[in-house]
C-alpha positions in Angstrom: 125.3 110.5 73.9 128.5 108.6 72.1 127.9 105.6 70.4 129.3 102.8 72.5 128.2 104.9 75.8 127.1 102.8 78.8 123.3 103.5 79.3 122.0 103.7 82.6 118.5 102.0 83.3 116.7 102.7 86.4 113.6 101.0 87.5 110.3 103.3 87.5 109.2 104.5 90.7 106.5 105.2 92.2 106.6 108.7 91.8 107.2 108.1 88.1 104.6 106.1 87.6 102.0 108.5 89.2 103.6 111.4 86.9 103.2 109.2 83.7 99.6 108.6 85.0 98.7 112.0 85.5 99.9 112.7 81.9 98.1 110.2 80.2 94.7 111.6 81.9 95.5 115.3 80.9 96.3 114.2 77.2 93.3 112.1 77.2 91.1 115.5 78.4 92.6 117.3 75.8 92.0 115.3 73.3 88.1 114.7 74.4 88.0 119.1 74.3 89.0 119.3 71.2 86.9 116.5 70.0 84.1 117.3 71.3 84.3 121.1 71.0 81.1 121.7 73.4 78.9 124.0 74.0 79.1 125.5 77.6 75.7 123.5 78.4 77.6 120.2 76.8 80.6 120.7 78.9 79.0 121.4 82.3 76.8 118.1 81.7 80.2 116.4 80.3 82.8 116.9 82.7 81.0 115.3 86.2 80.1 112.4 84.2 83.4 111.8 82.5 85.2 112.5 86.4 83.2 109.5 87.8 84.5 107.6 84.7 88.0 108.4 85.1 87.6 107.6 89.0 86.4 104.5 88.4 89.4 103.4 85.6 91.8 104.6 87.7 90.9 102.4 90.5 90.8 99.5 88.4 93.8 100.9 87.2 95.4 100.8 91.0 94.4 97.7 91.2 95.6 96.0 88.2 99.1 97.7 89.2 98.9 96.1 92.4 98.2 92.7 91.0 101.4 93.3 88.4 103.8 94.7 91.3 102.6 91.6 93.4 103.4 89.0 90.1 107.0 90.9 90.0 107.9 90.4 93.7 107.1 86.7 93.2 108.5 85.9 90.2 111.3 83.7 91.0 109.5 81.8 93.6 105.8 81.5 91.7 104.2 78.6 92.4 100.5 77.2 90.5 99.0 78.1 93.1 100.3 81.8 93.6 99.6 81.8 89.2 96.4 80.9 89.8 95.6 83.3 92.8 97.1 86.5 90.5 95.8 85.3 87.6 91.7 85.4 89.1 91.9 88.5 90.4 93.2 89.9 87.0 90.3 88.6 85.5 87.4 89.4 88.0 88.9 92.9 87.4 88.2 92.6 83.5 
């Protein structure tokens, strides 16, 4: 790219979002293989539990997305009481 170029900056989508997702949770696999280097007993046990896991993150994971998407789309017109309600359910999620 020339210096000076116009950049183009498109908003996320969806799609993008799910792809980044999906990387993240391969990479972090990976990482937990080669850390872990298990036997073929370790990694039977391993892998069901760690699956659960990951479920369970990445519905909290949904769910804080939903809560950040929902804080975007009211932005200009947030109110206290629209703060407050966003910022409880953030919480009771941590």
């Amino acid at each position: 790219m020339e210096a000076g170029a116009p950049v183009e900056i498109r908003p996320l989508t969806e799609s993008d979002i799910a792809l980044l997702r999906q990387d993240v949770q391969t990479r972090k696999m990976e990482i937990v293989t080669r850390a872990m280097d298990f036997t073929d007993a370790e990694d039977s046990g391993f892998w069901p539990v760690y699956n659960d896991y990951a479920n369970e993150q990445r519905k909290l994971g949904d769910k804080k997305y939903e809560i950040i998407k929902d804080y975007a789309e009211n932005y200009d017109q947030m109110n206290d009481g629209k703060a407050a309600e966003l910022t409880d359910k953030m919480l009771e999620l941590d």
